[in-house]
N, C-alpha and C positions, 0 to 999 in steps of 0.2 A: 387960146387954150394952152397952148407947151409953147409957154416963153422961155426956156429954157436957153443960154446962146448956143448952146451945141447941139438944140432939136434938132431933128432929120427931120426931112422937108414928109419923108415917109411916114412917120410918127406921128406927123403934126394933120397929117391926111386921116388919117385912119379915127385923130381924136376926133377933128371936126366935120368930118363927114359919114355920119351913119351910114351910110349907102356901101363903102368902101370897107368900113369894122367890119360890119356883115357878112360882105362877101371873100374878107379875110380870115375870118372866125371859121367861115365853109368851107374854104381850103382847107384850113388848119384840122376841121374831123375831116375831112375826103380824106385827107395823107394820112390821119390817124387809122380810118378804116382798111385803108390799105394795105397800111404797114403793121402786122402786130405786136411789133417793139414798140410801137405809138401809142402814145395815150394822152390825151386831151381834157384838163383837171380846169374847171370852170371855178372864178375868186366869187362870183352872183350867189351864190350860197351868203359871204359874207356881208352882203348889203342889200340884197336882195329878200326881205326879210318881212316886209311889210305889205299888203294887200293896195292899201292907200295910196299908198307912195315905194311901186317898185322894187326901184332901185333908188333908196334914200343913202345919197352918196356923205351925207353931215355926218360927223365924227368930232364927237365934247363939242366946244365950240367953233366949228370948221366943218371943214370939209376932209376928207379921207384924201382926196386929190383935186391939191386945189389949182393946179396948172389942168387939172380933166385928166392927164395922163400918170404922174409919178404921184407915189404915194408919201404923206407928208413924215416927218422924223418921228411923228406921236404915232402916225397909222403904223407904219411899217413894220413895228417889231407885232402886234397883234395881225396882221396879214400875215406876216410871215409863219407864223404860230398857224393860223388857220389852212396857209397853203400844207403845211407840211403835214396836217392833222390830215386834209384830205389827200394827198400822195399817198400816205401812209395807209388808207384805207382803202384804194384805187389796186394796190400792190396784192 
């Protein structure tokens, strides 16, 4: 999944093992609820879209992120676009 050469071994954990995303994603709202300078903006919105299929992670011909982890030169600027839409609406 994150062949990347300078993947973290961390990274590369969390892509390939659900069990571990999870339980890192749960941390990640625990501290959010904690803290109220926190606040935890979910990208699932953006692919997350279909009944069928999830999380239909294909994008044009591909994939959105075709290592599982980083997003490709084509996704990135519409992610980016979408992460900032919901910031912006989170504020």
């Amino acid at each position: 999944m994150c062949h990347a050469p300078g993947c973290h071994w961390f990274l590369r954990q969390l892509v390939e093992r659900h069990d571990l995303a999870e339980h890192w994603n749960a941390m990640l709202r625990d501290a959010a609820k904690a803290d109220p300078r926190l606040q935890v903006v979910s990208i699932d919105s953006v692919f997350c879209k279909d009944t069928k299929v999830p999380c239909d992670d294909s994008f044009g011909d591909g994939l959105a992120r075709p290592d599982g982890a980083h997003f490709s030169a084509t996704a990135a600027p519409v992610v980016a676009r979408a992460l900032l839409d919901l910031v912006a609406r989170t504020r």
